[in-house]
NUPA-201427 format. One record per residue (C-alpha): x, y, z. Coordinates in steps of 0.05 Angstrom, whole numbers, plus 5000, padded with zeros to 4 digits. Example, Ala and Ser with C-alpha at 12.3 -4.5 7.8 and 13.67 -1.06 7.14 Angstrom:
c1 5246 | c2 4910 | c3 5156
c1 5273 | c2 4979 | c3 5143
***
This chain:
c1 1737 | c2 6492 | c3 3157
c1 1764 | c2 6552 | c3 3182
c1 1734 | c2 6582 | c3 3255
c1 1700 | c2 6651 | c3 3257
c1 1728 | c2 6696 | c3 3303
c1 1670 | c2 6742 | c3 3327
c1 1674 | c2 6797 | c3 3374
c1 1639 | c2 6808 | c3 3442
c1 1592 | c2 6855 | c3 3404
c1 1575 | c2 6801 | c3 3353
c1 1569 | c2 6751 | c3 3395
c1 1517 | c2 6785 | c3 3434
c1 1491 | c2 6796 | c3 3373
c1 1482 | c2 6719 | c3 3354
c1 1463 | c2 6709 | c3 3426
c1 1401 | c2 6755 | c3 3421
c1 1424 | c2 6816 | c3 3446
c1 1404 | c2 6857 | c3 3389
c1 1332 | c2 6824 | c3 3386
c1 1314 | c2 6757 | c3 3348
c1 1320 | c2 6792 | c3 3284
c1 1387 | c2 6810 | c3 3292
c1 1402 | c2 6738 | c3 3316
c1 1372 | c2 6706 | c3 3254
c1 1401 | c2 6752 | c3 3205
c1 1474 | c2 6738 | c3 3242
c1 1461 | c2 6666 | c3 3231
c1 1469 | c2 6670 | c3 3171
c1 1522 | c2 6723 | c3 3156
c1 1560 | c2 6673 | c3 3201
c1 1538 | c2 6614 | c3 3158
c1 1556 | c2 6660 | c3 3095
c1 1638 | c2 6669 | c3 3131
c1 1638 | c2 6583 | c3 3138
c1 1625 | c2 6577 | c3 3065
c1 1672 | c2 6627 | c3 3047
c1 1729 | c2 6604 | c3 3100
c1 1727 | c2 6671 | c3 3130
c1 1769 | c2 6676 | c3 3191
c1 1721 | c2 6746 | c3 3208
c1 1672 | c2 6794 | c3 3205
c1 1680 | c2 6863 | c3 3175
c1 1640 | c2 6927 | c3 3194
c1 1604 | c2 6959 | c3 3127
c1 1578 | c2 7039 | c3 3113
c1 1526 | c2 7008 | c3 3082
c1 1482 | c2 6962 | c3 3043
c1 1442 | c2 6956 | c3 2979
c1 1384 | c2 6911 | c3 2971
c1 1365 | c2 6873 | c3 2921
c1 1318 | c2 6825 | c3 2954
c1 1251 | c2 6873 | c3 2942
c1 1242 | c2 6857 | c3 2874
c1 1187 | c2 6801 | c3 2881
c1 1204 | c2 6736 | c3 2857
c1 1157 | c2 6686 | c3 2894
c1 1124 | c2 6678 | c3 2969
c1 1187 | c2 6658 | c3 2991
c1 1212 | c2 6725 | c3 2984
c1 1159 | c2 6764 | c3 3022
c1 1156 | c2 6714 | c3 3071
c1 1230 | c2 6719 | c3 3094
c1 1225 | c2 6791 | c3 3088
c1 1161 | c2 6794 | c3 3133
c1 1194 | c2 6738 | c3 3184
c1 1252 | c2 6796 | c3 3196
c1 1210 | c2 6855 | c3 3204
c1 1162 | c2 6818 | c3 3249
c1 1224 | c2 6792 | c3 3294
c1 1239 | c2 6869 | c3 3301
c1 1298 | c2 6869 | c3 3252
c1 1324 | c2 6936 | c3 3230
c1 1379 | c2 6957 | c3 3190
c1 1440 | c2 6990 | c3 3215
c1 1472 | c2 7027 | c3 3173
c1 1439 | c2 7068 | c3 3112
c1 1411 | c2 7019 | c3 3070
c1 1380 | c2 7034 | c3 2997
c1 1328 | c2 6988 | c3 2956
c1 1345 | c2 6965 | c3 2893
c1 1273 | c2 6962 | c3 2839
c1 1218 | c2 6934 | c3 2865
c1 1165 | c2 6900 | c3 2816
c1 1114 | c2 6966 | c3 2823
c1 1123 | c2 7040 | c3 2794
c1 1085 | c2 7061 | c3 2853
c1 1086 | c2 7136 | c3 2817
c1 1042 | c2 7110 | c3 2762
c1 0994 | c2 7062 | c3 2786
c1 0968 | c2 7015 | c3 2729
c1 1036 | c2 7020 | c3 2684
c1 1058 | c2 6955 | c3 2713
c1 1006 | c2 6906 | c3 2682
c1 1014 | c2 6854 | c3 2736
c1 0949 | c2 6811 | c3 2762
c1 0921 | c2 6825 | c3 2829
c1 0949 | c2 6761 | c3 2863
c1 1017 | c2 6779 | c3 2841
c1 1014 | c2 6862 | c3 2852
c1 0990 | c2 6855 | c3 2925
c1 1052 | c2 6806 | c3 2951
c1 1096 | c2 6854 | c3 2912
c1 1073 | c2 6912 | c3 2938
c1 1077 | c2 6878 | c3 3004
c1 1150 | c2 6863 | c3 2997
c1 1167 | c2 6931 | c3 2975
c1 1134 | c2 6945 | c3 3040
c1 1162 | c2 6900 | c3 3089
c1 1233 | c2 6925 | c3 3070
c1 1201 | c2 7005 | c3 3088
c1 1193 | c2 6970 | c3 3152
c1 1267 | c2 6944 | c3 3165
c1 1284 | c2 7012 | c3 3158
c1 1320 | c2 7024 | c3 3095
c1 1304 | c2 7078 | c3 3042
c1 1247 | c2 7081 | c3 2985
c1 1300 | c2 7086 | c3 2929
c1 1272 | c2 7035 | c3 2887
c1 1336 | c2 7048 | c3 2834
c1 1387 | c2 7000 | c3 2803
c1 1441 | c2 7061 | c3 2811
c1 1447 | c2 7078 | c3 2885
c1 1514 | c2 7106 | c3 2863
c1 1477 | c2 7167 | c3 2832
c1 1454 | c2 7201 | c3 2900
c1 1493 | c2 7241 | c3 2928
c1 1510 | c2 7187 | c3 2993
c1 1554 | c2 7143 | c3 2970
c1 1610 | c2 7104 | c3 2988
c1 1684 | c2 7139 | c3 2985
c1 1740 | c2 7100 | c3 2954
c1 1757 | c2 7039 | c3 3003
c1 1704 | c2 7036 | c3 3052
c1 1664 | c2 6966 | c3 3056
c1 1590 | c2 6960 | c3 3033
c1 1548 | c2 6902 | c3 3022
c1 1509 | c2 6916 | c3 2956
c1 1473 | c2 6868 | c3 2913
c1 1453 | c2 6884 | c3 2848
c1 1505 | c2 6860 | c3 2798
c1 1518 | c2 6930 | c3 2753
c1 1512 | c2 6965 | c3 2825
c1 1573 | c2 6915 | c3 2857
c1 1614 | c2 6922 | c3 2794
c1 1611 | c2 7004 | c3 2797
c1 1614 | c2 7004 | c3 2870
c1 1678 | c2 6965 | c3 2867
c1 1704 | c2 6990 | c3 2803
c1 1685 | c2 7069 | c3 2792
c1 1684 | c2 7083 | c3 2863
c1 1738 | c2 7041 | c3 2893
c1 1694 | c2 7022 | c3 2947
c1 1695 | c2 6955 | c3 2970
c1 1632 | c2 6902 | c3 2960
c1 1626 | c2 6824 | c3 2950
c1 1566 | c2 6793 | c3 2905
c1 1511 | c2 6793 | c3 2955
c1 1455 | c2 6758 | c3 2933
c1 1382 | c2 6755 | c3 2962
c1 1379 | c2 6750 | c3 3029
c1 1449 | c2 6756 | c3 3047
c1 1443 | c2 6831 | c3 3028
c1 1387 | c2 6845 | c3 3080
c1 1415 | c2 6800 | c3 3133
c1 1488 | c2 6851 | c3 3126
c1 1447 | c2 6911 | c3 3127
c1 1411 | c2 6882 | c3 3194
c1 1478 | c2 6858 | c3 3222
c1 1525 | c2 6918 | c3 3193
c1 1577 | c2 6862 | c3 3181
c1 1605 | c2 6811 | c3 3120
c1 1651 | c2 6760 | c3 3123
c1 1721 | c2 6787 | c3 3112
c1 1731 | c2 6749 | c3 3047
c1 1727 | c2 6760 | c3 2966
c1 1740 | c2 6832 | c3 2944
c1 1735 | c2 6856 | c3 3013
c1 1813 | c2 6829 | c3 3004
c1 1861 | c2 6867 | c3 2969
c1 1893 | c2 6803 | c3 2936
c1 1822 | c2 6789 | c3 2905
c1 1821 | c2 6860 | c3 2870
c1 1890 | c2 6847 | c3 2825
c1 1874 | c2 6846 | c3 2760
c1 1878 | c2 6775 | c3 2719
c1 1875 | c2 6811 | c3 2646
c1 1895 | c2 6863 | c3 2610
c1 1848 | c2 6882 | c3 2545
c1 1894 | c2 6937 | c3 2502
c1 1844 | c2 6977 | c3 2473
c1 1887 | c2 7022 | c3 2440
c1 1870 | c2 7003 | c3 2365
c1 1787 | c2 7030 | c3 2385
c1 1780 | c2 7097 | c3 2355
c1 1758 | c2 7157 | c3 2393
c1 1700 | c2 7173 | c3 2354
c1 1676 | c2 7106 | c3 2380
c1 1692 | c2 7118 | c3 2448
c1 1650 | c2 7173 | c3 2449
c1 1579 | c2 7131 | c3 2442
c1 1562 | c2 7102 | c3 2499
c1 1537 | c2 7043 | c3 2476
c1 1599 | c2 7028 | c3 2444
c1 1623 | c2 7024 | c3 2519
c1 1568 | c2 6974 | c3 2527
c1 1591 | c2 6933 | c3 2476
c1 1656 | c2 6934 | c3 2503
c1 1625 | c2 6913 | c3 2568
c1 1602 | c2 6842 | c3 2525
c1 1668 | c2 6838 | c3 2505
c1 1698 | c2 6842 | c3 2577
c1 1648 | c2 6798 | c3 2604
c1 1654 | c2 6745 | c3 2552
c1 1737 | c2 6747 | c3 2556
c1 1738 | c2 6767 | c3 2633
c1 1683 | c2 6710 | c3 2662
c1 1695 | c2 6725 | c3 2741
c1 1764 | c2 6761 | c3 2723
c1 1787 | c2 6830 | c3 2749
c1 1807 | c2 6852 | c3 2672
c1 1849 | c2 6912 | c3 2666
c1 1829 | c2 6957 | c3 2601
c1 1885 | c2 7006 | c3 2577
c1 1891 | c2 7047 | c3 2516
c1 1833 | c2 7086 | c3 2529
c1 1837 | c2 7162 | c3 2530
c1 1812 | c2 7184 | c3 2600
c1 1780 | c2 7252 | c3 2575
c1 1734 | c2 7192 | c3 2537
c1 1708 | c2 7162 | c3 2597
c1 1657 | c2 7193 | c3 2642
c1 1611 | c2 7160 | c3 2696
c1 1555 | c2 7139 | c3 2646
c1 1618 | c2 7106 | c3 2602
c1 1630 | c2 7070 | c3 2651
c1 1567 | c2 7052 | c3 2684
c1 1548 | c2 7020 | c3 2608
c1 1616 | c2 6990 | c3 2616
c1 1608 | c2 6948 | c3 2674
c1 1545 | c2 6929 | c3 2676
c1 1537 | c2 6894 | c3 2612
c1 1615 | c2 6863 | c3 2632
c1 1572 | c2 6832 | c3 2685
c1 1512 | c2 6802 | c3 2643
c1 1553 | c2 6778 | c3 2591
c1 1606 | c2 6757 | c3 2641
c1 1600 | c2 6744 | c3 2714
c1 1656 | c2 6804 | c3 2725
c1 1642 | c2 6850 | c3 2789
c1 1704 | c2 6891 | c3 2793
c1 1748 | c2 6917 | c3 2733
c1 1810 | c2 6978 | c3 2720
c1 1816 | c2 7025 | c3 2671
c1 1888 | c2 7054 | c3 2662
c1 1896 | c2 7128 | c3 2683
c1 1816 | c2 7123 | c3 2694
c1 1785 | c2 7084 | c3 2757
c1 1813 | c2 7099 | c3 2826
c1 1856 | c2 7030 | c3 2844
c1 1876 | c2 7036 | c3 2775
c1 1905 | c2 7113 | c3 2782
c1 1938 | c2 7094 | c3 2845
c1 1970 | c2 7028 | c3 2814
c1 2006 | c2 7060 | c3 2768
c1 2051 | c2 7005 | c3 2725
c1 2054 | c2 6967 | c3 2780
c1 2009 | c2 6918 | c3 2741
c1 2057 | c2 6901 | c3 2673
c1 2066 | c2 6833 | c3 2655
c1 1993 | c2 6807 | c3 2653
c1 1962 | c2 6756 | c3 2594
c1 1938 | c2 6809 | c3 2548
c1 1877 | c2 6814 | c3 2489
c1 1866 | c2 6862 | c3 2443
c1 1805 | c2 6890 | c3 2431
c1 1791 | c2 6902 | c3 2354
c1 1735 | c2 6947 | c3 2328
c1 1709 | c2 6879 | c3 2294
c1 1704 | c2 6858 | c3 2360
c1 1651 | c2 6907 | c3 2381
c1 1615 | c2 6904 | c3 2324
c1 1606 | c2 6829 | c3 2334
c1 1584 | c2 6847 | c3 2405
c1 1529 | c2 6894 | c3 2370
c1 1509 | c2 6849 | c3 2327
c1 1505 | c2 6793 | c3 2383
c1 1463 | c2 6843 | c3 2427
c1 1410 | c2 6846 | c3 2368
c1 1363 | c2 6784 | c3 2362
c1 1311 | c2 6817 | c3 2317
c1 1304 | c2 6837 | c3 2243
c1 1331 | c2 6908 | c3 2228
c1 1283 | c2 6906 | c3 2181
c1 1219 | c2 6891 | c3 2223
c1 1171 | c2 6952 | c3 2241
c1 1197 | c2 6988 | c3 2306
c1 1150 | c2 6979 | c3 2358
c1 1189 | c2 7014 | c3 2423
c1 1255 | c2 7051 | c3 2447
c1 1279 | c2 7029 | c3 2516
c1 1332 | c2 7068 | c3 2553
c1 1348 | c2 7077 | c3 2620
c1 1387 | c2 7002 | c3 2642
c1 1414 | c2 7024 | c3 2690
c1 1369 | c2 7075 | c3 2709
c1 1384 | c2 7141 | c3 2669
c1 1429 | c2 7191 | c3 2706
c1 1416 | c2 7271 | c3 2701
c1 1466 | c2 7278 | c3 2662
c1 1433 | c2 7226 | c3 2607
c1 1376 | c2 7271 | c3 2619
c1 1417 | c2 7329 | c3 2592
c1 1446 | c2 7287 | c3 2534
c1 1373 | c2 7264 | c3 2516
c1 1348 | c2 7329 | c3 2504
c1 1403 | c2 7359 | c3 2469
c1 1393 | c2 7300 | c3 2425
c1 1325 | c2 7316 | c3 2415
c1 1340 | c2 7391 | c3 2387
c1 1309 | c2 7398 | c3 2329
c1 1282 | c2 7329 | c3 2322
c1 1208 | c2 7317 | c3 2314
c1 1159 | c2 7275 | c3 2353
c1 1162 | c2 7202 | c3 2363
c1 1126 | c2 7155 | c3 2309
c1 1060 | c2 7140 | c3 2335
c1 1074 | c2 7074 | c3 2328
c1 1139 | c2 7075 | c3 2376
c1 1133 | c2 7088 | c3 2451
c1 1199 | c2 7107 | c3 2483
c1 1211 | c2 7089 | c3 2554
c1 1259 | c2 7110 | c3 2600
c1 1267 | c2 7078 | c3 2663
c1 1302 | c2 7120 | c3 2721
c1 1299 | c2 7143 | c3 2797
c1 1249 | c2 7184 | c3 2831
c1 1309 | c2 7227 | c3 2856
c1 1350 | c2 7233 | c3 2794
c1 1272 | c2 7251 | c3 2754
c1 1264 | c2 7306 | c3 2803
c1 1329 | c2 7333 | c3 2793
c1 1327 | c2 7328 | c3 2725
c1 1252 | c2 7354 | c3 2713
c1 1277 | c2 7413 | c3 2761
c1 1330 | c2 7427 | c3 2708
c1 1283 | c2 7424 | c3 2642
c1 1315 | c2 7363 | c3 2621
c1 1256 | c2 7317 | c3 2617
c1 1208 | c2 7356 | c3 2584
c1 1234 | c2 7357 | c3 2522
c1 1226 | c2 7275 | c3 2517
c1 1160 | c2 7279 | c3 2540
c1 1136 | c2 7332 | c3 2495
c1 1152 | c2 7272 | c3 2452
c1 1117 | c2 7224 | c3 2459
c1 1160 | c2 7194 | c3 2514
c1 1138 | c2 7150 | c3 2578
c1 1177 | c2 7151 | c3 2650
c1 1185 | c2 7094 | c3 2692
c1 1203 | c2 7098 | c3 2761
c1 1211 | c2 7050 | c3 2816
c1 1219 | c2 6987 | c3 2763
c1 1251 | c2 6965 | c3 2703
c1 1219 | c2 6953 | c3 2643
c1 1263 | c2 6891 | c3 2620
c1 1240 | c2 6851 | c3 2685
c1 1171 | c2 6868 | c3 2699
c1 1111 | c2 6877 | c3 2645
c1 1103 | c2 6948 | c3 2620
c1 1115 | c2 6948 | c3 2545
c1 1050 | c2 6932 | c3 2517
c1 1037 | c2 6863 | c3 2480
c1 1038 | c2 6896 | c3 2409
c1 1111 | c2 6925 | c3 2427
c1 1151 | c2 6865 | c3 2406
c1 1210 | c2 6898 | c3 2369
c1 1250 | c2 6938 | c3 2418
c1 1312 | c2 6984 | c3 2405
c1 1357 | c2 7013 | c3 2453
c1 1430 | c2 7030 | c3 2472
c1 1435 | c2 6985 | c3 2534
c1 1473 | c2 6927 | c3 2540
c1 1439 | c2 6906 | c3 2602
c1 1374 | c2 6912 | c3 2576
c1 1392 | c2 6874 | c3 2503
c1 1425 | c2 6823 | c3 2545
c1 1360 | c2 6802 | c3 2591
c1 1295 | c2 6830 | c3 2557
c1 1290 | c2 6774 | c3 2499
c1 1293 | c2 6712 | c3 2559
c1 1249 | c2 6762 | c3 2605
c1 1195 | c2 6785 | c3 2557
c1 1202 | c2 6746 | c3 2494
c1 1217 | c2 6810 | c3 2449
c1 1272 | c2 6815 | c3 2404
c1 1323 | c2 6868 | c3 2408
c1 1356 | c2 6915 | c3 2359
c1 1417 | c2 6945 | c3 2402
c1 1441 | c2 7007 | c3 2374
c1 1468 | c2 7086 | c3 2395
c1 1430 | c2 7135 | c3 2431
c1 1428 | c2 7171 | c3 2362
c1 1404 | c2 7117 | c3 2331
c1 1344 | c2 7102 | c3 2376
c1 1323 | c2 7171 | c3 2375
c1 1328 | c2 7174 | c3 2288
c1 1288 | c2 7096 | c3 2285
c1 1242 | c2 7120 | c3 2345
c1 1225 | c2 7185 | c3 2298
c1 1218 | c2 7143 | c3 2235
c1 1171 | c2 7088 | c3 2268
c1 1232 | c2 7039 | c3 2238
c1 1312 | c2 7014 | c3 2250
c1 1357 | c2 7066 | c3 2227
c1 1431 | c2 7046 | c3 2231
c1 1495 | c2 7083 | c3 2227
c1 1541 | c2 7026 | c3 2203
c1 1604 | c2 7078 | c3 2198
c1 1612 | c2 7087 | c3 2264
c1 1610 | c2 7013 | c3 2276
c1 1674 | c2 7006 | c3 2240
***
């Protein structure tokens, strides 16, 4: 096994100078560098955690073992969703013995210092992390934007491991910390995919299935794509269905994402795919588990948490549209800070006027919102097609933004098959 070099400030650190929080959270950062033959530690800017979303006593109980040790983070740390929507009290129908420890959790990790996001997109404020500088985020479509969109720099870190780095302000100096880990393995030509297909955004999500299924843990490299085609919410669909359907936490776009820009043709020669428009609408159809013909109970949009932007495209959408079906609630899940910004612009109203519902703080595909009558969901998510039907036992109709908002209007699935190919 390779020895860990530390330095005379994280030794101290191990030793107890820092506190026995500190100490136990180095413990097992250092542990973390064994496994991972790292021959170092690495400063981070930051850290995103994932480990406030309640999952069990086990949870709360490390989380609580930090704070009471006098842990607290060093660098700017953000929370990832918690199990609550603390705006709405009562949305989240979860008993009493399970809402208290959650709440708790979501609590302790106030405690350790690091900010009330509650949001799967950190990468939305306006602090984030410039192109190259180290991070230690968990959340899986968070790591594979970080790493991809931003050209910052972030392993996989799991539960645990996230808070212990924020605690610490160090990782091991391994995985795609390294610049030979961020090479891409793949190329996926997806010059035969028509523009007017590129446009839909959940076309880019089911691309993302296609990447993930064809990438696994890969770094794939997607060319052929027009960059005027792909904006931030492109490729935030992109890459994090790539890693539900695939396990893939970095990936380039030609002439698009920064390491990708910079590259050049430096990467020719790889083992290449192409994608096909058949291809995509397989993924679609894979992404859908229910009936198109069953009744439309609900719309869900917002996985990843919807971005001001999506805001603006929602209610341009909704010009000239008419109120939801009575009999379809549409939920969209976002940040406190992104709602505020987007409620300051007018952008939410016009959903709401609707019939629609927000959700803040949570996720509707991993906690229980949707009511039990809502059992046929649409939406345009990847993410949220991928996880809801093992998470809540609903089946799925995955579709366009367009196409939620026409079946959420008409109470029933309304397709577009020509611009499926």
């Amino acid at each position: 096994m390779t020895a860990l070099a530390l330095s005379g400030e994280e030794k101290a650190m191990l030793d107890g100078g820092r506190g026995p929080g500190a100490a136990m959270a180095m413990r097992l950062v250092a542990a973390l560098a064994g496994v991972l033959g790292a021959e170092r530690l690495i400063p981070v800017r930051g850290a995103h955690i994932d480990s406030c979303l309640y999952h069990g006593q086990a949870g709360l109980d490390f989380a609580q073992k930090l704070a009471g040790l006098g842990a607290r983070v060093a660098v700017p740390t953000t929370l990832n969703v918690g199990s609550l929507d603390l705006m709405h009290p009562g949305l989240v129908r979860l008993p009493p013995g399970e809402a208290a420890p959650a709440r708790a959790l979501m609590d302790a990790y106030r405690t350790l210092g690091a900010r009330a996001t509650w949001t799967c997109a950190p990468y939305q404020s306006l602090d984030r992390p410039a192109f190259g500088e180290d991070v230690a985020w968990a959340e899986s479509n968070a790591i594979v934007f970080a790493n991809s969109v931003l050209g910052a720099r972030t392993e996989r870190y799991g539960d645990f491991i996230d808070i212990c780095a924020a605690v610490t302000g160090r990782v091991p100096q391994a995985g795609l910390h390294l610049d030979a880990n961020r090479v891409p393995t793949l190329e996926l030509d997806c010059s035969a995919l028509p523009a007017s297909m590129l446009a839909e955004e959940a076309v880019w999500a089911a691309l993302g299935d296609v990447v993930g299924r064809q990438s696994g843990t890969g770094v794939p490299l997607l060319t052929g794509i027009d960059p005027a085609l792909a904006d931030e919410d492109k490729l935030k669909a992109l890459g994090a269905t790539s890693a539900s359907a695939g396990g893939v936490a970095l990936f380039h776009v030609a002439g698009v994402t920064p390491e990708a820009v910079a590259a050049g043709r430096a990467w020719a020669g790889l083992p290449a795919v192409t994608v096909t428009t058949g291809m995509l609408r397989a993924a679609r159809d894979e992404l859908t588990t229910a009936d198109a013909a069953a009744p439309l109970d609900a719309v869900a949009l917002g996985t990843p948490h919807f971005s001001v932007h999506e805001f603006g495209k929602l209610a341009a959408a909704l010009e000239g549209r008419p109120a939801f079906h009575p009999g379809c609630t549409v939920w969209i899940n976002t940040s406190r800070e992104v709602l505020g910004q987007a409620r300051e612009a007018g952008l939410v109203q016009a959903a709401e006027e609707r019939g629609a519902r927000i959700v803040v703080d949570t996720c509707t595909y991993i906690t229980p919102i949707l009511g039990p009558q809502e059992r046929t969901v649409m939406t345009p998510s990847g993410k949220w097609a991928w996880y809801a039907p093992m998470n809540l036992g609903v089946d799925v109709v995955f579709g366009t933004l367009s196409e939620c908002l026409d079946s959420a209007c008409a109470g029933k699935v309304v397709r577009d098959d020509g611009l499926w190919g």
